[in-house]
N, CA, C and O atoms as CSV, one atom per row, in Angstrom:
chain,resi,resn,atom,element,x,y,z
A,1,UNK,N,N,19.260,-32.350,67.820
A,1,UNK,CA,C,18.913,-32.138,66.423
A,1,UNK,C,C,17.402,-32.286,66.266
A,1,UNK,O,O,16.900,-33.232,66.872
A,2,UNK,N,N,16.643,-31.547,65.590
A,2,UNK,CA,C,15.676,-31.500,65.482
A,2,UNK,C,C,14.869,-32.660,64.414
A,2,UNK,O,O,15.395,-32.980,63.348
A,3,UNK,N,N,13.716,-33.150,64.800
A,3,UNK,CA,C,13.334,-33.965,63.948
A,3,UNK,C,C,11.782,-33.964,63.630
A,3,UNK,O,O,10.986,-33.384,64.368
A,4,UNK,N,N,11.320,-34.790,62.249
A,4,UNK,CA,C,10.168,-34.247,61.760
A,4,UNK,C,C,9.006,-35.779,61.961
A,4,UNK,O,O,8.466,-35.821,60.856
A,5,UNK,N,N,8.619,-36.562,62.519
A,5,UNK,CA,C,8.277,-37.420,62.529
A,5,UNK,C,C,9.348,-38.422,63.151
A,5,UNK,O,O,9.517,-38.333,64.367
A,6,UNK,N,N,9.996,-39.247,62.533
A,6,UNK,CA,C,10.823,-40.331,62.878
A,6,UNK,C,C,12.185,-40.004,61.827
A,6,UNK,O,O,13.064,-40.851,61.671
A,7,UNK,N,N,12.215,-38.854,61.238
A,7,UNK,CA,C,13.228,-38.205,60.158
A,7,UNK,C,C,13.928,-36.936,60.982
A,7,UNK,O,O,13.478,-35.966,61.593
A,8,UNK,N,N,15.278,-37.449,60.681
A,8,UNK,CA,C,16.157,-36.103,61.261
A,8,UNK,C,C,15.855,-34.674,60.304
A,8,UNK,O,O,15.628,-34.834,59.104
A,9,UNK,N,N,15.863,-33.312,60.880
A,9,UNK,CA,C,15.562,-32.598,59.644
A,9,UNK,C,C,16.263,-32.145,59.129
A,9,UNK,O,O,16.034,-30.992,58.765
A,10,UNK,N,N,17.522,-32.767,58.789
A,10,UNK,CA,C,18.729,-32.066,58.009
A,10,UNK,C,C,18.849,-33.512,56.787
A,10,UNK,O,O,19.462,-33.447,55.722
A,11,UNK,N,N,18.259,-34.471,57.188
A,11,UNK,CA,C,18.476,-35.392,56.268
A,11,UNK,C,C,17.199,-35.886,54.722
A,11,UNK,O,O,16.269,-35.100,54.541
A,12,UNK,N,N,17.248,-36.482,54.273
A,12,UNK,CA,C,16.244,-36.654,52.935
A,12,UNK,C,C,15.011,-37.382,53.030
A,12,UNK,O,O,14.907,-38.368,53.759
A,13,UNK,N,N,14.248,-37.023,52.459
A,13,UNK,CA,C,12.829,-37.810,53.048
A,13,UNK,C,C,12.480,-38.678,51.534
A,13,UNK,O,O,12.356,-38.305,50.368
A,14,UNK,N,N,12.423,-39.607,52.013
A,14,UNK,CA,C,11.923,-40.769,50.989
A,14,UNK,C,C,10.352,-41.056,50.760
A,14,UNK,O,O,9.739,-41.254,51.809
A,15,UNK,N,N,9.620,-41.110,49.614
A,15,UNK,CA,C,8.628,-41.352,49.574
A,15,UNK,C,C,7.425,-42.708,50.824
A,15,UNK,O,O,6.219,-42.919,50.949
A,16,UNK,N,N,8.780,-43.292,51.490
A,16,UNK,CA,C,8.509,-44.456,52.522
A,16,UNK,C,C,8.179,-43.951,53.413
A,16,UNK,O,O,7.553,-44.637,54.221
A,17,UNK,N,N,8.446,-42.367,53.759
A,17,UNK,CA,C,8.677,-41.774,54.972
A,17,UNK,C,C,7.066,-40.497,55.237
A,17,UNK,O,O,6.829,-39.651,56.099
A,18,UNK,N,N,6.513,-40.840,54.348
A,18,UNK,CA,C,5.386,-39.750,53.928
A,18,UNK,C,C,4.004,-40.694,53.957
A,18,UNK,O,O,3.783,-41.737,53.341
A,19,UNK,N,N,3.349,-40.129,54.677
A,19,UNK,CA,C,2.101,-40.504,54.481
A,19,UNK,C,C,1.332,-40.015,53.058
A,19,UNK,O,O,1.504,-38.934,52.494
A,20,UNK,N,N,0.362,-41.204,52.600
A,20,UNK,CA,C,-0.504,-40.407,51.393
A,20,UNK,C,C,-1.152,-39.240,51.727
A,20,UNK,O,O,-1.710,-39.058,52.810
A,21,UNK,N,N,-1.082,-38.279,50.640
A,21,UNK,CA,C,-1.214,-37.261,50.339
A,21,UNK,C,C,-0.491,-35.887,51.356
A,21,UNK,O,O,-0.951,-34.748,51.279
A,22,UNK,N,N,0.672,-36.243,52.265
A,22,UNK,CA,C,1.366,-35.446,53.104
A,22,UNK,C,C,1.713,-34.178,52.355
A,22,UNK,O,O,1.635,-33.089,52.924
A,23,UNK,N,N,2.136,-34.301,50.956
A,23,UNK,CA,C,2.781,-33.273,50.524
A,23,UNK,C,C,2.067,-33.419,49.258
A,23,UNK,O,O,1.546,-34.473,48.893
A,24,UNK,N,N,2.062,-32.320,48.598
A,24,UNK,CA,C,0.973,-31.312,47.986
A,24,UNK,C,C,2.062,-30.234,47.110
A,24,UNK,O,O,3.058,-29.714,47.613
A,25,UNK,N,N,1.530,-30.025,45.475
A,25,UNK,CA,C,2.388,-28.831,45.043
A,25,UNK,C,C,2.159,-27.446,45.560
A,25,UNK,O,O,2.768,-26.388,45.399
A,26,UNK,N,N,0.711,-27.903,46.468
A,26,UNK,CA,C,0.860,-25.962,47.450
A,26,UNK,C,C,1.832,-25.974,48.670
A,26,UNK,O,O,2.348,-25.002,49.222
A,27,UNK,N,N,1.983,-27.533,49.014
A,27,UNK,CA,C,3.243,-26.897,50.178
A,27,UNK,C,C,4.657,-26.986,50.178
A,27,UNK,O,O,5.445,-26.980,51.124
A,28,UNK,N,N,4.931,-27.106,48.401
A,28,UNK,CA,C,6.198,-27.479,48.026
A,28,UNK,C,C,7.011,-26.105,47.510
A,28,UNK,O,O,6.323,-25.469,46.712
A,29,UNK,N,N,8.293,-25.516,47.779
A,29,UNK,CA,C,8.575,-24.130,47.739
A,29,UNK,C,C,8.065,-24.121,46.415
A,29,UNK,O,O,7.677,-25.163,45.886
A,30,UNK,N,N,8.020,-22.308,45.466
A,30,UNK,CA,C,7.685,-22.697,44.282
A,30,UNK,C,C,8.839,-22.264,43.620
A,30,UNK,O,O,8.603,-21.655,42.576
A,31,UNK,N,N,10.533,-22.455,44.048
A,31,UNK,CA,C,11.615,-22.549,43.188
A,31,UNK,C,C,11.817,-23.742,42.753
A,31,UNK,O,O,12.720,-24.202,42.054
A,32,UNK,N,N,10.569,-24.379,43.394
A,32,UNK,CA,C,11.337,-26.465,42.915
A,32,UNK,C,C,10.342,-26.202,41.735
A,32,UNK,O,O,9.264,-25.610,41.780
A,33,UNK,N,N,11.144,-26.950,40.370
A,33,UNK,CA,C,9.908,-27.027,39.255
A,33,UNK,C,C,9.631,-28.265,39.633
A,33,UNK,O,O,10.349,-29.058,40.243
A,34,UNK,N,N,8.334,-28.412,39.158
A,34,UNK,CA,C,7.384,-29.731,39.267
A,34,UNK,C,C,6.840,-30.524,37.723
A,34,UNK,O,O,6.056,-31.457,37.550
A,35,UNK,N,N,7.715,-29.611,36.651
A,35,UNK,CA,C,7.251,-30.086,35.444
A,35,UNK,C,C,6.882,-29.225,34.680
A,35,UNK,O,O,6.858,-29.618,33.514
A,36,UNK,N,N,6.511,-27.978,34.863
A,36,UNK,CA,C,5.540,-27.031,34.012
A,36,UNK,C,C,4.173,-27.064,34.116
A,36,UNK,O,O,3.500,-27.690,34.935
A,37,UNK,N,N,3.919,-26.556,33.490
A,37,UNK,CA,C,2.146,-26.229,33.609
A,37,UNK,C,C,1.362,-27.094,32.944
A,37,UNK,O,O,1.796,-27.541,31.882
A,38,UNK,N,N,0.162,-27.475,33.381
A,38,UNK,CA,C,-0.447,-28.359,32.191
A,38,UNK,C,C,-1.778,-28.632,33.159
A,38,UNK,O,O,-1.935,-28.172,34.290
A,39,UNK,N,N,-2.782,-29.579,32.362
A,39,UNK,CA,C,-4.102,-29.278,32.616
A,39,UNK,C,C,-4.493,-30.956,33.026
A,39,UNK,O,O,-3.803,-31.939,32.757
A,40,UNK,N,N,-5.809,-30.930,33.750
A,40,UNK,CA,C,-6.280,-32.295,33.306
A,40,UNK,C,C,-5.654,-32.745,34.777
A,40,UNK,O,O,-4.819,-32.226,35.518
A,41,UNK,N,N,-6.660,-34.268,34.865
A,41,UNK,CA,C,-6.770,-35.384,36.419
A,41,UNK,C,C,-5.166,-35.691,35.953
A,41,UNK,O,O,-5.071,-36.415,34.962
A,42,UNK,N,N,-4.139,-35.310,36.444
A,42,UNK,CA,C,-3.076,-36.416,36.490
A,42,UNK,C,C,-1.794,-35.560,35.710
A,42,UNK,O,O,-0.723,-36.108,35.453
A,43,UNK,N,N,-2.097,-34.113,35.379
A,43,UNK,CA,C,-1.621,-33.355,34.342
A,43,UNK,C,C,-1.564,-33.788,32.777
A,43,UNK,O,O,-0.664,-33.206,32.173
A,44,UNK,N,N,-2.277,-34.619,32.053
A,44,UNK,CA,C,-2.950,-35.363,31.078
A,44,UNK,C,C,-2.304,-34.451,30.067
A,44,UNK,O,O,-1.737,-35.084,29.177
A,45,UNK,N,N,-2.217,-32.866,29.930
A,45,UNK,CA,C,-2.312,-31.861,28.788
A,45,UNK,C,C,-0.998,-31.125,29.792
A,45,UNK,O,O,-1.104,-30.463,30.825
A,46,UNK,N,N,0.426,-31.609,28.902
A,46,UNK,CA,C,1.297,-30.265,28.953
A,46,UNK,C,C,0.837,-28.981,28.369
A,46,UNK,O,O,0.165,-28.999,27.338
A,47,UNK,N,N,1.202,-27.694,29.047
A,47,UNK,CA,C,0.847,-26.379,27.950
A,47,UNK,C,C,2.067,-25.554,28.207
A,47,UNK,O,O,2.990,-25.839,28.969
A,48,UNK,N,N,1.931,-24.446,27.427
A,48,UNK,CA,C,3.258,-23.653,27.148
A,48,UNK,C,C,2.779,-22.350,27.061
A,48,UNK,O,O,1.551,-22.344,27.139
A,49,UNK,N,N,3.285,-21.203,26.925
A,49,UNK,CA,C,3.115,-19.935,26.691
A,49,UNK,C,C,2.940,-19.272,25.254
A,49,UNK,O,O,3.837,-19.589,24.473
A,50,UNK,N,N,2.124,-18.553,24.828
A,50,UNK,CA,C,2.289,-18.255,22.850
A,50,UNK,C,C,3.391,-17.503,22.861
A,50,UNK,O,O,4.164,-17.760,21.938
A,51,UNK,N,N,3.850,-16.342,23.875
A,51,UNK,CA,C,4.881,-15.547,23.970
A,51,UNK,C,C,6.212,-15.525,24.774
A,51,UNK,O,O,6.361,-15.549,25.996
A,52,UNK,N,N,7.413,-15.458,23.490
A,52,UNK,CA,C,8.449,-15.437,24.693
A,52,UNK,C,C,8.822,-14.152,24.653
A,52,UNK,O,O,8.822,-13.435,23.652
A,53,UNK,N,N,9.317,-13.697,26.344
A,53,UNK,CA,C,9.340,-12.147,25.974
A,53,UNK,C,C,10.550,-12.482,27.160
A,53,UNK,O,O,10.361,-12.425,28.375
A,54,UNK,N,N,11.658,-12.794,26.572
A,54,UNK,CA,C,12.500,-13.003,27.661
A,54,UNK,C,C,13.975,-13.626,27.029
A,54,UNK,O,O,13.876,-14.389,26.068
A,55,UNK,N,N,14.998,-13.384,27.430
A,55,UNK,CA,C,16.376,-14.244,26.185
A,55,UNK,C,C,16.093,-15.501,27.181
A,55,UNK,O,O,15.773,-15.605,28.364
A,56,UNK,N,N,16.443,-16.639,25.836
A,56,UNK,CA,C,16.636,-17.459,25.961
A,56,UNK,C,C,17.998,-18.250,25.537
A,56,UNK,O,O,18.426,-17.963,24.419
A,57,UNK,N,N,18.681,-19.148,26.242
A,57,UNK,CA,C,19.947,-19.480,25.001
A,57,UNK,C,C,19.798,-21.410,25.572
A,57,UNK,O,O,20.049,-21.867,26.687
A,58,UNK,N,N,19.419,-21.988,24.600
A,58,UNK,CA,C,19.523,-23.346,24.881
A,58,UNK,C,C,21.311,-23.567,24.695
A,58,UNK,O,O,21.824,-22.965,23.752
A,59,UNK,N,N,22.217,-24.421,25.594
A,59,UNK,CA,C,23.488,-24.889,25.668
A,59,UNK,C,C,23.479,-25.926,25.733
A,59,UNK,O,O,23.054,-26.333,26.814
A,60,UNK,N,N,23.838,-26.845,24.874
A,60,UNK,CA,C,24.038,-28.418,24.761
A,60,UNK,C,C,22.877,-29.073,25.209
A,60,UNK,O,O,23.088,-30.254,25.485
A,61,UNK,N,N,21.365,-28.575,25.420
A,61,UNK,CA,C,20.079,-28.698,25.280
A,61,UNK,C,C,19.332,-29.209,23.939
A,61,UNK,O,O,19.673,-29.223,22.756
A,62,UNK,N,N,18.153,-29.627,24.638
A,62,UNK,CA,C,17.017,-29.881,23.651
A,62,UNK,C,C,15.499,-29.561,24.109
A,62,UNK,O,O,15.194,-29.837,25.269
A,63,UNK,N,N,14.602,-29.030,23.305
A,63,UNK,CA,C,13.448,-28.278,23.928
A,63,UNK,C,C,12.619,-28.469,22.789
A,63,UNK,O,O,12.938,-28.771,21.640
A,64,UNK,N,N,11.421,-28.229,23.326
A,64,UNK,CA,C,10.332,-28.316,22.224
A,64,UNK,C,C,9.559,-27.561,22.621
A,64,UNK,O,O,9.849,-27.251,23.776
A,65,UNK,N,N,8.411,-26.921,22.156
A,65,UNK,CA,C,7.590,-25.838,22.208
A,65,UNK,C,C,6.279,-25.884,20.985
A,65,UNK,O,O,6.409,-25.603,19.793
A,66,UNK,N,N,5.106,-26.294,21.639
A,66,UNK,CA,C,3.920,-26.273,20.714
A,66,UNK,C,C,3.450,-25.149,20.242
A,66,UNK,O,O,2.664,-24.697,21.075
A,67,UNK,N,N,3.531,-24.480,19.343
A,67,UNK,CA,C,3.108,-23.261,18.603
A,67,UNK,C,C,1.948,-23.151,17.987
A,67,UNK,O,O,1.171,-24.105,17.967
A,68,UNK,N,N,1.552,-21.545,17.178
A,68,UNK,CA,C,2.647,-21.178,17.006
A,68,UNK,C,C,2.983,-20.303,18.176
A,68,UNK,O,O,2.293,-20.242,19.195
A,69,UNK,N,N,4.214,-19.553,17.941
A,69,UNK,CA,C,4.806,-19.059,19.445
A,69,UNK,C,C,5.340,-17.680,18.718
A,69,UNK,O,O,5.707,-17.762,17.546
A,70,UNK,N,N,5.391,-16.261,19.484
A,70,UNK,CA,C,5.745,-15.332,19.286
A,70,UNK,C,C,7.028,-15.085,20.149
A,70,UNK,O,O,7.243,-15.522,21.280
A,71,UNK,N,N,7.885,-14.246,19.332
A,71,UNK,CA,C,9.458,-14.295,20.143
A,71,UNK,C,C,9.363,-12.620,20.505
A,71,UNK,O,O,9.983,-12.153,19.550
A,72,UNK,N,N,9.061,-11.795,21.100
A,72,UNK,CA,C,9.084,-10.407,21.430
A,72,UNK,C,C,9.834,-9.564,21.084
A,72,UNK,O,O,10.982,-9.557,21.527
A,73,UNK,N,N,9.469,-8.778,20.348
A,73,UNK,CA,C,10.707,-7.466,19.938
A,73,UNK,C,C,12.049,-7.020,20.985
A,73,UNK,O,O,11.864,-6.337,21.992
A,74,UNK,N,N,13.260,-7.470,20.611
A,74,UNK,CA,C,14.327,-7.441,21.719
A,74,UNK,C,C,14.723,-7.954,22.358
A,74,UNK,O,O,15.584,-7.604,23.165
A,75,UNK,N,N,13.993,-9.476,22.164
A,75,UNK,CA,C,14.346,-10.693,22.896
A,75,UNK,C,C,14.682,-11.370,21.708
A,75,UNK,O,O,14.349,-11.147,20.544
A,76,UNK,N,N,15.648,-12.536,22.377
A,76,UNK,CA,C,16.272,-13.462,21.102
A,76,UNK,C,C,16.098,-15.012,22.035
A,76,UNK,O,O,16.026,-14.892,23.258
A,77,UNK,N,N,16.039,-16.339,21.469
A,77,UNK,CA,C,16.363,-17.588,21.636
A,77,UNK,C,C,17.532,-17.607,21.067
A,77,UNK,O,O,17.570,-17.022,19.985
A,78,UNK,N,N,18.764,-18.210,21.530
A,78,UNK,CA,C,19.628,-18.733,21.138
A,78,UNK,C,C,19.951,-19.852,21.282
A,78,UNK,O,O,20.343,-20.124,22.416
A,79,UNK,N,N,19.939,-21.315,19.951
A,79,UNK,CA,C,20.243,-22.122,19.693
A,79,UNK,C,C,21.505,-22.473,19.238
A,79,UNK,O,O,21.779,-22.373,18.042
A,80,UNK,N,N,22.744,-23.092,20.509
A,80,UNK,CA,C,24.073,-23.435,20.073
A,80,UNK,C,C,24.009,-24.500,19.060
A,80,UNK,O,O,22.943,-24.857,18.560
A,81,UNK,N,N,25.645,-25.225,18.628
A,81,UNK,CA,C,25.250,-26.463,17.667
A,81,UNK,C,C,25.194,-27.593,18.569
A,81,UNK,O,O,25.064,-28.721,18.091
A,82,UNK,N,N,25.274,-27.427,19.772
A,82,UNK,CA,C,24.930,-28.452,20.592
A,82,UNK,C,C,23.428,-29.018,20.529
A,82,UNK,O,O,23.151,-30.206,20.693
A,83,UNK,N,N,22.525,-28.026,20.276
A,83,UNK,CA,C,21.232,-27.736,20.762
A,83,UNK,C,C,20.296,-27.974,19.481
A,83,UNK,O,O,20.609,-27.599,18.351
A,84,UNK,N,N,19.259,-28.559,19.760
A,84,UNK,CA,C,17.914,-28.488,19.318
A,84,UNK,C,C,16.831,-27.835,19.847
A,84,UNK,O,O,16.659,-27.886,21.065
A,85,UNK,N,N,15.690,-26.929,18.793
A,85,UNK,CA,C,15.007,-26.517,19.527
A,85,UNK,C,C,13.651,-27.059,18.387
A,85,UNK,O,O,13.759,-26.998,17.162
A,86,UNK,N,N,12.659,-27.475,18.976
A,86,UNK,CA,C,11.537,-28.152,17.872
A,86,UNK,C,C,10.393,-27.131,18.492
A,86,UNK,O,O,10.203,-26.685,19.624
A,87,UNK,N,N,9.770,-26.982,17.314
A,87,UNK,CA,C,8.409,-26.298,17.259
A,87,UNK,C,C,7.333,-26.841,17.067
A,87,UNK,O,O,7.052,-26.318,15.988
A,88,UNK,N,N,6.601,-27.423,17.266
A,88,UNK,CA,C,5.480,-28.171,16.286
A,88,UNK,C,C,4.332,-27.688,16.418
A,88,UNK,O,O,3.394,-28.137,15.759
């Protein structure tokens, strides 16, 4: 079985198992989210997009979104009664 240091590579790597600064959001796939986008030493400033141009349907969710925000001709958000969606 193949291994990556002192870690088998089929098994989970614990922050114990990593040297500082080993891993990096450039060498992390980019299907893993890491949080969203945002600015600043430490990501300090979440940010968001002005446009959604895409369906959305929140399901037993909650979301927020700093505006204001444009929803695109032909696209819809859909908010169940499960769901909250805040704008501010």
């Amino acid at each position: 079985m193949p291994y990556i240091g002192n870690v088998n590579a089929y098994e989970s790597v614990g922050t114990s198992d990593l040297e500082d600064g080993s891993v990096t959001a450039a060498k992390i796939n980019s299907a893993v989210a890491l949080g969203g986008p945002s600015l600043g030493t430490n990501s300090v400033i979440r940010t968001n997009a002005k446009v959604i141009a895409e369906n959305i349907t929140f399901s037993n969710q909650n979301g927020m979104t700093i505006g204001p925000i444009t929803v695109n001709s032909g696209y819809t958000v859909t908010v169940d009664s499960g769901s909250t969606w805040v704008i501010l």
